[in-house]
C-alpha positions in Angstrom: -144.1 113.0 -24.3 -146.7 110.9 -25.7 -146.4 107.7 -27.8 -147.2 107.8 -31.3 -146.3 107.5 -34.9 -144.7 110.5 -36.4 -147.2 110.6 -39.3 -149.7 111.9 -37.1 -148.3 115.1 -36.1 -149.6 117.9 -38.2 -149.6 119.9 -40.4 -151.7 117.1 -42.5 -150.7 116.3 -46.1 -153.1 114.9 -48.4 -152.4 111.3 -49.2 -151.9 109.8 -53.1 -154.8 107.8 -53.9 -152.7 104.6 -53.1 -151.5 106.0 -49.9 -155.3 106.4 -49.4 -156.1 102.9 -50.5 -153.9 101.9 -47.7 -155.4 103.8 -45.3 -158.9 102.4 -46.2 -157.5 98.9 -46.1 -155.8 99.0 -42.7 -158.9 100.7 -41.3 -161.3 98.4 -42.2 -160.1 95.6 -40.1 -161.0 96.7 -36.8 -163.8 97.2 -38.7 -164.4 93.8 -39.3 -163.2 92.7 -35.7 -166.3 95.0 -34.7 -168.6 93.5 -36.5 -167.8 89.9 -35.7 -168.3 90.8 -32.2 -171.1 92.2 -32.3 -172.9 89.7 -35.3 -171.7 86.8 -32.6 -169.3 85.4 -35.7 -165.7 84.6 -34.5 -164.6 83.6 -38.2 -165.5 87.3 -39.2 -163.5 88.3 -36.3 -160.4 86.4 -37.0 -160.5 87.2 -40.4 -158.8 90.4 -39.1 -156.1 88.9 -37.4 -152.7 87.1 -38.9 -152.5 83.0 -38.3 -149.9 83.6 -35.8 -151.1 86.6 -34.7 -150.6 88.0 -30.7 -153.0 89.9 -28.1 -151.9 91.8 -25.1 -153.1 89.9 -22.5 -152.6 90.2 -18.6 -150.0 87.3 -18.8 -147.9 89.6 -21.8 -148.5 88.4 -25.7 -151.0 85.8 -26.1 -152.0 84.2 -29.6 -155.0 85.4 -30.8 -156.7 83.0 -30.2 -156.4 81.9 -26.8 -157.1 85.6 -25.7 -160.0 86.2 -28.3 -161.7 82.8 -27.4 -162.4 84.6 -23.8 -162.9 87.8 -24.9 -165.8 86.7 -27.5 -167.2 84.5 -25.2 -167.7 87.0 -22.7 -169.0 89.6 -25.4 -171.4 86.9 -26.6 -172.6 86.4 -22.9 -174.2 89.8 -23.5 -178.1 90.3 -24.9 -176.7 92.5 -27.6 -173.3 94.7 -28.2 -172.7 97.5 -30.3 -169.3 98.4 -31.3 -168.4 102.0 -32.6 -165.1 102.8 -34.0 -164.5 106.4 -34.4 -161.2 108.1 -35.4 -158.4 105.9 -36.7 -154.8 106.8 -37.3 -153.0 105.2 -39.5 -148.5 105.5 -40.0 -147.4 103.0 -43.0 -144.0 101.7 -43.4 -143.5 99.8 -46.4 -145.1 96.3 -45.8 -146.1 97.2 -41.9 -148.3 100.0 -40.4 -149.7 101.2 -36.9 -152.9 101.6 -36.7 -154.8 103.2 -33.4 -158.9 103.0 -33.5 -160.9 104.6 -31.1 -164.2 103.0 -30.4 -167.4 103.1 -28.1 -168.5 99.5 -26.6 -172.4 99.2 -25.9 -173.1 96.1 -24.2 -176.9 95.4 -23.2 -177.9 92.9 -20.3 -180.7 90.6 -20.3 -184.5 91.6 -19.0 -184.1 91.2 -15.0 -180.7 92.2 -14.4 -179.0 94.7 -11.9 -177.8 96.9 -14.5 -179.1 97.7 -17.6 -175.6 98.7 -19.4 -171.7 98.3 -19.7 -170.1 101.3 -22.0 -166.8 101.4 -22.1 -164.2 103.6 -24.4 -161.3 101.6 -26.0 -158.6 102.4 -28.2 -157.3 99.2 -30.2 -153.7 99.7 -30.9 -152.6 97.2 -34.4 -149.6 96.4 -35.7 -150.1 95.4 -39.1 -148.7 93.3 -41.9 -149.0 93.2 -45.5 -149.7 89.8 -47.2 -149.6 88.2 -50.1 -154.3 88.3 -49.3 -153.8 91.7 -47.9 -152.9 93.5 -44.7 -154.0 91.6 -41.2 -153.3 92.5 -37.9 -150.1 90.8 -36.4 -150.5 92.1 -32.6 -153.2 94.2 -30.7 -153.3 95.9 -27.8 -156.2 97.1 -26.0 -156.7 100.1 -24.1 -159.6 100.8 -22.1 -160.0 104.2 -21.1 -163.2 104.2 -19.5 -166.0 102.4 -18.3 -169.6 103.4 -17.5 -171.9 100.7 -15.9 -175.5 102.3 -15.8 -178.6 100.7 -13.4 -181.6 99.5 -14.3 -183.9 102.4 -14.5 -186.1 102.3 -11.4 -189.7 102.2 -12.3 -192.0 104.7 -10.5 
């Protein structure tokens, strides 16, 4: 059986506009993690995340920023990104919520290099916590599901 919130089963309900609200909310930070990454602006990016906030790294839960300082540095290292986020589902439970965000990572290499591309296909699991400024994320997990390295195109 596969992990996930029971929300997300169907048949779909249509949400009250505060339920909706929510949804818009929660969804917008990964958002805003997205576009801190790819604006090279690590503020923007923790705005997303909780002070005390955690990261699945390869040593188990890492604060945020520990983890993210690696993480952004080697995104920055990169002559542009482009982060997608597709679908998101979202399960609220009073002042917490799960929130799964499925993107597209475009990362461009510099002029001269072997490759000309990293893609990869990542799904950000969230917890999230409602505060007294809003909701933030309180502990991520990142999946990747896939990774596509294109060459350099070969002149001819």
């Amino acid at each position: 059986m596969t992990e996930h919130a029971p929300g997300w089963a169907g048949p779909a309900k249509p949400l009250s506009p505060e339920a909706l609200a929510e949804h818009h909310a929660l969804c917008s930070l990964c958002k805003s993690y997205a576009l801190g990454m790819d604006l090279r602006d690590f503020e923007l990016v923790a705005s997303a995340f909780s002070a005390d906030a955690q990261v699945q790294g390869q040593n188990g839960l890492e604060p945020f920023r520990e983890n993210m300082s690696g993480t952004f540095a080697f995104a920055s290292s990169f002559k542009a990104t482009q982060h997608l986020i597709g679908q998101q589902y979202v399960e609220v439970n009073g002042d917490e919520a799960t929130v799964w965000s499925y993107g597209v990572a475009h990362h461009k290499v510099a002029t001269g290099e072997e490759r000309d591309e990293i893609i990869a296909g990542v799904q950000y699991r969230d917890k999230c916590r409602r505060f007294d400024q809003g909701w933030l994320i309180v502990e991520r997990a990142v999946h990747n599901l896939w990774v596509d390295i294109q060459p350099r195109a070969s002149k001819v």
